[in-house]
LUMKOL-781013 format. One record per atom (N, C-alpha, C, O): residue number from 1; atom name; y, z, x. Coordinates in steps of 0.001 Angstrom, whole numbers, always signed. Layout:
N
num=NUM atomo=CA py=Y pz=Z px=X
...
# end
This chain:
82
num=1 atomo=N py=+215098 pz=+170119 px=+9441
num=1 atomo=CA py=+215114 pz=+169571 px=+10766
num=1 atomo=C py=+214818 pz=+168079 px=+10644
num=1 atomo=O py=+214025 pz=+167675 px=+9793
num=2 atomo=N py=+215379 pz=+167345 px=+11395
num=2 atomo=CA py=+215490 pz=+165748 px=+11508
num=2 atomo=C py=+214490 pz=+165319 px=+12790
num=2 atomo=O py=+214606 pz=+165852 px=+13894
num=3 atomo=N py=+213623 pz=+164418 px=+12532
num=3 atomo=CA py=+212521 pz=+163833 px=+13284
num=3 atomo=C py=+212857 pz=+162781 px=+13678
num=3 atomo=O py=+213031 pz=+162029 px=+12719
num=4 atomo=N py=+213151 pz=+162051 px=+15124
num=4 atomo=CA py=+213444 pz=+160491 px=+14969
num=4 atomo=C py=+212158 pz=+160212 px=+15562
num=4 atomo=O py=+211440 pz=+161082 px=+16056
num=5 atomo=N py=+211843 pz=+158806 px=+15496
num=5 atomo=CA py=+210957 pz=+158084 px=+15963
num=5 atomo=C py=+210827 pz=+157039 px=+16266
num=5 atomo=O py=+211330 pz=+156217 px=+15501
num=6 atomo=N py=+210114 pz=+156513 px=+17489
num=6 atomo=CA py=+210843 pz=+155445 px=+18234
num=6 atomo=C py=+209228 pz=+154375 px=+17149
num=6 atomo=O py=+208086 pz=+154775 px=+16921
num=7 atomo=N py=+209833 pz=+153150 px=+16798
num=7 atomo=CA py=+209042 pz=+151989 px=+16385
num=7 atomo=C py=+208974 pz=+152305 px=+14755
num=7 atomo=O py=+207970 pz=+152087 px=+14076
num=8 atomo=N py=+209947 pz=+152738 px=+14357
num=8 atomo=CA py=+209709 pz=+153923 px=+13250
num=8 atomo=C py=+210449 pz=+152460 px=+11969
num=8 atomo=O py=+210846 pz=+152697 px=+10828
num=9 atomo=N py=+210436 pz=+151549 px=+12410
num=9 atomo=CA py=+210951 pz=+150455 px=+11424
num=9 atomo=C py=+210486 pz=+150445 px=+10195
num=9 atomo=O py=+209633 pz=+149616 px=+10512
num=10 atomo=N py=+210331 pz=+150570 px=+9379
num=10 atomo=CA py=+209824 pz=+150740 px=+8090
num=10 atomo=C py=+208203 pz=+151895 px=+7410
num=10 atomo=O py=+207049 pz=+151935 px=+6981
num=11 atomo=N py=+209617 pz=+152712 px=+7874
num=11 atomo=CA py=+208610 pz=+154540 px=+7637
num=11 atomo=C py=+208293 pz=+154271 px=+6328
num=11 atomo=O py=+208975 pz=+153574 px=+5577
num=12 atomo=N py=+206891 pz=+155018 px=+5951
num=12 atomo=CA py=+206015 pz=+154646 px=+4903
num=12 atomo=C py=+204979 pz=+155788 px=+4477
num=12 atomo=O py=+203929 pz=+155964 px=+5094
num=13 atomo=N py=+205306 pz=+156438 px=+3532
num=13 atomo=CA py=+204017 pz=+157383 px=+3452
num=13 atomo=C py=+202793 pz=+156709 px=+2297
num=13 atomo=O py=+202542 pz=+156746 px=+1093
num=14 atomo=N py=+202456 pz=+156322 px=+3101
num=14 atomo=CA py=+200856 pz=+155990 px=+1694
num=14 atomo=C py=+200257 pz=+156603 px=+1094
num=14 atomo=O py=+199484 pz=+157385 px=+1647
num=15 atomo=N py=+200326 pz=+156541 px=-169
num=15 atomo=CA py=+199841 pz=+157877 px=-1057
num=15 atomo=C py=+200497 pz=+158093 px=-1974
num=15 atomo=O py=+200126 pz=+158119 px=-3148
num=16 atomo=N py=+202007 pz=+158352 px=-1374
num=16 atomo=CA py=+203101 pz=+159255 px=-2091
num=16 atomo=C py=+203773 pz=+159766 px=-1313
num=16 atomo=O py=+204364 pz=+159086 px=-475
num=17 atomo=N py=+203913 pz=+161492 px=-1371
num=17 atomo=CA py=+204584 pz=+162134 px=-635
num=17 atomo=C py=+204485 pz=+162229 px=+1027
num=17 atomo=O py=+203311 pz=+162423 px=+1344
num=18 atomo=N py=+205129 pz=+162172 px=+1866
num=18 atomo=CA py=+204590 pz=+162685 px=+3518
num=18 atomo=C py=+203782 pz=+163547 px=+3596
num=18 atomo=O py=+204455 pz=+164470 px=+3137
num=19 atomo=N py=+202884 pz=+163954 px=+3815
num=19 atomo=CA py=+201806 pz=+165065 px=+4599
num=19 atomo=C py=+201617 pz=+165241 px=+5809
num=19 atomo=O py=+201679 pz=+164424 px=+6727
num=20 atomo=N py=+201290 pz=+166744 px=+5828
num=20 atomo=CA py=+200833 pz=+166963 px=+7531
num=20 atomo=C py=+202022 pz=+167261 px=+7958
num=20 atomo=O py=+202057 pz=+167080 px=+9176
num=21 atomo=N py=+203222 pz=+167709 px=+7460
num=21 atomo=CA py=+204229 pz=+168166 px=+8698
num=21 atomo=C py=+204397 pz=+170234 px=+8564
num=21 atomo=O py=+204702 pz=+170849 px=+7541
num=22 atomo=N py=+204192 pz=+170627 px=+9456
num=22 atomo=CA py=+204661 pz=+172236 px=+9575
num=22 atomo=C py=+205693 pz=+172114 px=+10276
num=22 atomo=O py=+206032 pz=+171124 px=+10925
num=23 atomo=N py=+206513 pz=+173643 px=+10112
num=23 atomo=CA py=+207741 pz=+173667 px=+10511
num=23 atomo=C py=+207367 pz=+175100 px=+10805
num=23 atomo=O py=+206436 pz=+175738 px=+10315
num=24 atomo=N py=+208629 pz=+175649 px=+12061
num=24 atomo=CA py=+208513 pz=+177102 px=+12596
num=24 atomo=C py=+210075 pz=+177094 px=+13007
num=24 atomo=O py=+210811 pz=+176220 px=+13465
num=25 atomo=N py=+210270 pz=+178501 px=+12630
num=25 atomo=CA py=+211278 pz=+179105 px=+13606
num=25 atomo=C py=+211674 pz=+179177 px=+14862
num=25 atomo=O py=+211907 pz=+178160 px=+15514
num=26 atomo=N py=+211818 pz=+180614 px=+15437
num=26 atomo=CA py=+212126 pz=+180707 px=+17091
num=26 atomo=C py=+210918 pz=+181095 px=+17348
num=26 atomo=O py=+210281 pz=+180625 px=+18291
num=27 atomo=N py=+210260 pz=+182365 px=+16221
num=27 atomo=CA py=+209584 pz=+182913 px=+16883
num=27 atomo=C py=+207744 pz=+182132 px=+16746
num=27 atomo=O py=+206679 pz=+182678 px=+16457
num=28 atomo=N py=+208006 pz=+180966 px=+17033
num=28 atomo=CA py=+206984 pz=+179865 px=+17072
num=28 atomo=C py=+205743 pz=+180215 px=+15463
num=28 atomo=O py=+204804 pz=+179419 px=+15452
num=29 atomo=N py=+205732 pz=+181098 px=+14449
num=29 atomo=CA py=+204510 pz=+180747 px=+13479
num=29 atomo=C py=+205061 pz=+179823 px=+12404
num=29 atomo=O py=+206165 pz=+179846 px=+11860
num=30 atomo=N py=+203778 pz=+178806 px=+12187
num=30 atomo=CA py=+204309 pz=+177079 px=+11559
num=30 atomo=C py=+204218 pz=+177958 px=+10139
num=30 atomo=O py=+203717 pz=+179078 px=+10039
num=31 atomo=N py=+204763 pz=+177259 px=+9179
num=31 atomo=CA py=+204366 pz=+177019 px=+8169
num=31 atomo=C py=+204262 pz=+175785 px=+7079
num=31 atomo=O py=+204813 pz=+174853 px=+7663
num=32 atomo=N py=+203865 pz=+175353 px=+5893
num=32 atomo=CA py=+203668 pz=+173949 px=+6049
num=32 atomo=C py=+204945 pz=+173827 px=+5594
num=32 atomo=O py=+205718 pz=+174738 px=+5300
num=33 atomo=N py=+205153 pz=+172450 px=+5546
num=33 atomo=CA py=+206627 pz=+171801 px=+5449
num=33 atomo=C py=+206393 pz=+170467 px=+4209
num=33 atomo=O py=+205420 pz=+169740 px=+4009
num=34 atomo=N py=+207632 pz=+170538 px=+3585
num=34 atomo=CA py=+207648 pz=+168842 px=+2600
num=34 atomo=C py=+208594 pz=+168002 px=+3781
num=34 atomo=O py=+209240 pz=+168367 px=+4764
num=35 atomo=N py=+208449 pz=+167330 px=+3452
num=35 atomo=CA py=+208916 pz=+166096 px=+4405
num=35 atomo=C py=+209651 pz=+164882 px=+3860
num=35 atomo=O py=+208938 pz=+164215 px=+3109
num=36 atomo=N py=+210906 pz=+164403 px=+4037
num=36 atomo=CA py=+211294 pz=+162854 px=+3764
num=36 atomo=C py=+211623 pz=+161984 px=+4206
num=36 atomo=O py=+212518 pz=+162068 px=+5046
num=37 atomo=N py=+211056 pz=+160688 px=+3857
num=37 atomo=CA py=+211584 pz=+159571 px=+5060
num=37 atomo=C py=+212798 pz=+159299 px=+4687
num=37 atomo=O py=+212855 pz=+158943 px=+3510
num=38 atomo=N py=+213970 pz=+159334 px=+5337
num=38 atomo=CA py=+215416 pz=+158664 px=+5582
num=38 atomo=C py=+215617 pz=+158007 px=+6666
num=38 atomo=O py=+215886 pz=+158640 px=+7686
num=39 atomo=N py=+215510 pz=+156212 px=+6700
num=39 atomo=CA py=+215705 pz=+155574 px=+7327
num=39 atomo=C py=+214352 pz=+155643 px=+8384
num=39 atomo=O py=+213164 pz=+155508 px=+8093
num=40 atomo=N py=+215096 pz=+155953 px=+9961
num=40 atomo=CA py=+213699 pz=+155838 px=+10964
num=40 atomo=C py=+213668 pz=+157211 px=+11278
num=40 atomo=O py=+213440 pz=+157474 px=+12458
num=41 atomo=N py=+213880 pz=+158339 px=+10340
num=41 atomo=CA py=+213819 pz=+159690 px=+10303
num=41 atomo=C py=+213181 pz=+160599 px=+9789
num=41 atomo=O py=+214126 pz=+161025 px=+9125
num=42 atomo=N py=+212436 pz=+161208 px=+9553
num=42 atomo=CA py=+211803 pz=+162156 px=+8719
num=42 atomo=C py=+212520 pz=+163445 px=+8477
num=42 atomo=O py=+212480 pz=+164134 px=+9495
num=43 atomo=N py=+213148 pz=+164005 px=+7515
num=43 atomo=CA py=+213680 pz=+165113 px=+7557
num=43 atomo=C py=+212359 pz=+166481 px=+6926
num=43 atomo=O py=+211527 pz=+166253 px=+6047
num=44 atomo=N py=+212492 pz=+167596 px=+7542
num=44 atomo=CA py=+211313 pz=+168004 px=+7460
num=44 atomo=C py=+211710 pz=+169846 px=+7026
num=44 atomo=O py=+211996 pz=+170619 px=+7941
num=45 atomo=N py=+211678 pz=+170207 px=+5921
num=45 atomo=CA py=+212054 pz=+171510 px=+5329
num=45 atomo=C py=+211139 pz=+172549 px=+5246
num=45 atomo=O py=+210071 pz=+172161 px=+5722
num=46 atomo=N py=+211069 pz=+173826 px=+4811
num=46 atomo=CA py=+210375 pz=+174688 px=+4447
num=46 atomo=C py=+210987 pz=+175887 px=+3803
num=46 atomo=O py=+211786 pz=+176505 px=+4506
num=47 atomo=N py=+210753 pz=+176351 px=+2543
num=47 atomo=CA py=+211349 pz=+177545 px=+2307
num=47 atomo=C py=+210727 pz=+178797 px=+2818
num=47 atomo=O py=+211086 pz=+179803 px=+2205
num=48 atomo=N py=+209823 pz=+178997 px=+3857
num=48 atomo=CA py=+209294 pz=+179740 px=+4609
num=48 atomo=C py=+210095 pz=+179733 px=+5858
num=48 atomo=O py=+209926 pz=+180688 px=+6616
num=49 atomo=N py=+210925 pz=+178825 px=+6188
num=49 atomo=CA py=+211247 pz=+178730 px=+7789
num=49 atomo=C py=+212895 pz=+178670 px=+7302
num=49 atomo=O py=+213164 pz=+177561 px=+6840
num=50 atomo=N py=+214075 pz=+179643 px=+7305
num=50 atomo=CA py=+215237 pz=+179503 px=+7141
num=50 atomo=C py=+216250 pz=+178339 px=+8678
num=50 atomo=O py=+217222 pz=+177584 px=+8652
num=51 atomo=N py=+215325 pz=+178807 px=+9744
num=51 atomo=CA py=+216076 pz=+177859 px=+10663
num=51 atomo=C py=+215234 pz=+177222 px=+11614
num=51 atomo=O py=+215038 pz=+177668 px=+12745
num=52 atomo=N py=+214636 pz=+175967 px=+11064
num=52 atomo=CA py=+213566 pz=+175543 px=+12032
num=52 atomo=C py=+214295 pz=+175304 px=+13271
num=52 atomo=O py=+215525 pz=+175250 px=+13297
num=53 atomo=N py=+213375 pz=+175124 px=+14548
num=53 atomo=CA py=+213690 pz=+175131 px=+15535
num=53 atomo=C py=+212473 pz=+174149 px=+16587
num=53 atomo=O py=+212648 pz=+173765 px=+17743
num=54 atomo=N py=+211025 pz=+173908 px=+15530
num=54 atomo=CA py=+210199 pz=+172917 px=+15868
num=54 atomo=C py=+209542 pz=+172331 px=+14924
num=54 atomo=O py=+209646 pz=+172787 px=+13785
num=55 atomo=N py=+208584 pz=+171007 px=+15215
num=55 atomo=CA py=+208159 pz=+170674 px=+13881
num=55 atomo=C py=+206934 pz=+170414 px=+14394
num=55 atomo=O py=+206931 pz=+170112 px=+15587
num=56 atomo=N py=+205508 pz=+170458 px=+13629
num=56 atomo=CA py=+204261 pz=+169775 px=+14176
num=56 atomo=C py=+204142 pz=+168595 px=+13060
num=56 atomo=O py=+204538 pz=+168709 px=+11900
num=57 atomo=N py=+203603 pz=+167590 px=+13548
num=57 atomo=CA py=+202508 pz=+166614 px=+12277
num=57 atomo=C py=+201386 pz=+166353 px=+12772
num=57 atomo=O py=+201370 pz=+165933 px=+13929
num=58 atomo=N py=+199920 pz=+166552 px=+11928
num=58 atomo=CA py=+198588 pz=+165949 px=+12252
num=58 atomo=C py=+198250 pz=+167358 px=+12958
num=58 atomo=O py=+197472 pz=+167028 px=+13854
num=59 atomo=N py=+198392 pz=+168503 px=+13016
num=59 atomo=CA py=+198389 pz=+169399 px=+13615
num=59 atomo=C py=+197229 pz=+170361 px=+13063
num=59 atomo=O py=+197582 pz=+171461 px=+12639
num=60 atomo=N py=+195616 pz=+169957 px=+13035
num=60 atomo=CA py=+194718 pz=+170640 px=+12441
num=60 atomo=C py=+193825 pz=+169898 px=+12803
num=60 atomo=O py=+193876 pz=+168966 px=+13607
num=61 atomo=N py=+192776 pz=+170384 px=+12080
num=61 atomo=CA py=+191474 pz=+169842 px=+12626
num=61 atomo=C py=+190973 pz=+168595 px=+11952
num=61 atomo=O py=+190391 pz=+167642 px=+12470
num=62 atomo=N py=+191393 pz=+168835 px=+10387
num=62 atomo=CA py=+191311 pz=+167632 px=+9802
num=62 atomo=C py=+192201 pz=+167351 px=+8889
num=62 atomo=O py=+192073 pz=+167542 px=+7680
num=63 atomo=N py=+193298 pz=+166802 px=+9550
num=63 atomo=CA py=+194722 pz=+167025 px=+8643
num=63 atomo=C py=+194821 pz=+165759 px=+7802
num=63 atomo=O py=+194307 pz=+164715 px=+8205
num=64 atomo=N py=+195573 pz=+165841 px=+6455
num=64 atomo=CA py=+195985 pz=+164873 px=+6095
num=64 atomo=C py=+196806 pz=+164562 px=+6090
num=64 atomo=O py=+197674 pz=+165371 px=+5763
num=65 atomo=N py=+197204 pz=+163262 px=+6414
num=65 atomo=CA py=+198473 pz=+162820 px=+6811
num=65 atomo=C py=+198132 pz=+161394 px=+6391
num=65 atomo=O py=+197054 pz=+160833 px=+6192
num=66 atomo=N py=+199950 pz=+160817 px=+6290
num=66 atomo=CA py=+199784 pz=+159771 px=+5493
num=66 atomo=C py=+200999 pz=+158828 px=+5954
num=66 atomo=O py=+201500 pz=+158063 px=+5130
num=67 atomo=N py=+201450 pz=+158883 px=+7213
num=67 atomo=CA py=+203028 pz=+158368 px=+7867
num=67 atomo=C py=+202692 pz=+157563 px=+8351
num=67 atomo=O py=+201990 pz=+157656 px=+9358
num=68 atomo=N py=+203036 pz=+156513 px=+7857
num=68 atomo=CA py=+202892 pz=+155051 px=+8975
num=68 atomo=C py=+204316 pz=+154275 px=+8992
num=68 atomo=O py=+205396 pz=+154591 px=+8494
num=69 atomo=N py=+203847 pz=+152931 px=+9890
num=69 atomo=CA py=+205273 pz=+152455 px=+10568
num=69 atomo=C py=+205127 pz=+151583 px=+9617
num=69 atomo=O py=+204251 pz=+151828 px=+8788
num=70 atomo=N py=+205932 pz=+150334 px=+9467
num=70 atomo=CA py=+205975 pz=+149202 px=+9023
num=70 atomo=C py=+204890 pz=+147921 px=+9328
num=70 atomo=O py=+204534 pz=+146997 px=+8597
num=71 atomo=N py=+204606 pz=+148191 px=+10403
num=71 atomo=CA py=+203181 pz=+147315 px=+11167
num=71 atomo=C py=+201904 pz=+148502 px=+10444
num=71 atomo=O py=+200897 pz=+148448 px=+11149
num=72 atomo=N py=+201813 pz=+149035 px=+9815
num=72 atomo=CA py=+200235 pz=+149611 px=+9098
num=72 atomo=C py=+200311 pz=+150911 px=+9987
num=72 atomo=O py=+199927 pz=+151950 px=+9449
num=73 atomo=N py=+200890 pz=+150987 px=+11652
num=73 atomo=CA py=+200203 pz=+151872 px=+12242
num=73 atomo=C py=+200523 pz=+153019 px=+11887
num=73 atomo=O py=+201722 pz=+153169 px=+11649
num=74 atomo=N py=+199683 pz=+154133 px=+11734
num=74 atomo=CA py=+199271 pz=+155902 px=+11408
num=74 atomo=C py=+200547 pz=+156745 px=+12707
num=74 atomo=O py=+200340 pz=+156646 px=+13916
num=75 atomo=N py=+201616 pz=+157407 px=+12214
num=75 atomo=CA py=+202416 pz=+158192 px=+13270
num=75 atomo=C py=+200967 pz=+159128 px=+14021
num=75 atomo=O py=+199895 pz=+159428 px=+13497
num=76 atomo=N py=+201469 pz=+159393 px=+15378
num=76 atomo=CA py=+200048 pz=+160090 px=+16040
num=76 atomo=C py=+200690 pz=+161598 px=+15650
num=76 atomo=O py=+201887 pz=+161801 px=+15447
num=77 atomo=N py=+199539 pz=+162687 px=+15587
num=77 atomo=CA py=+199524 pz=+163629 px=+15784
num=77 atomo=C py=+200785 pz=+164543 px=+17342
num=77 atomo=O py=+200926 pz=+164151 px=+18500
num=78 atomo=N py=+201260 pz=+165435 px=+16834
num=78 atomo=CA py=+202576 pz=+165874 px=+17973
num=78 atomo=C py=+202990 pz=+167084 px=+17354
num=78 atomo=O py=+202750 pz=+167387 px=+16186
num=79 atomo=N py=+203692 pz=+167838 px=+18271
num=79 atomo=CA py=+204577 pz=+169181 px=+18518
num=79 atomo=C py=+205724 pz=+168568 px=+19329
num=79 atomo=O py=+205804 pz=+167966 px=+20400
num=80 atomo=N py=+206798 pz=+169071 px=+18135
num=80 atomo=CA py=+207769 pz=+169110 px=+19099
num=80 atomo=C py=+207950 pz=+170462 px=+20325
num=80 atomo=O py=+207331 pz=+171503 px=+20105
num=81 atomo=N py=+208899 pz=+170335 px=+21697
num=81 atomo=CA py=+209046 pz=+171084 px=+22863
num=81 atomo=C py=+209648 pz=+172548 px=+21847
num=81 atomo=O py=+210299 pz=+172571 px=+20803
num=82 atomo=N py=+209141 pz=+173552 px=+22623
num=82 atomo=CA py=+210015 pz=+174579 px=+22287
num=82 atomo=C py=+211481 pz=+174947 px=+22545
num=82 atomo=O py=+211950 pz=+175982 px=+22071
# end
């Protein structure tokens, strides 16, 4: 599944890899997801989820996550709509 994001000018995971994204089906249970930045996009997989249909990031209590914009700032925590 493909993530756009608005201010998303120079997507950046610090660290290394993206963290913090789950992915779910129809029948809404997440599971975690790898993630890649392409362009102002995140594409977001799981071999647990054959046809995602939503995505969460920052979605825990103390998640790690590591997505920022080009200006330093941290992507916020979100669910996509069902």
């Amino acid at each position: 599944m493909r993530v756009w994001f608005d201010h998303a000018k120079g997507l950046t995971a610090k660290g290394g890899e993206v963290t913090g994204f789950e992915a779910a089906a129809a029948d809404g249970h997440f599971f975690p997801a790898a993630a890649r930045i392409e362009g102002t996009t995140v594409v977001v997989t799981s071999p647990s989820v054959a046809e995602p249909v939503r995505v969460r990031y920052g979605w825990a209590n103390s998640p790690q996550c590591n997505l920022f914009n080009g200006e330093g700032l941290p992507a916020s925590p979100f669910r996509t709509a069902p």
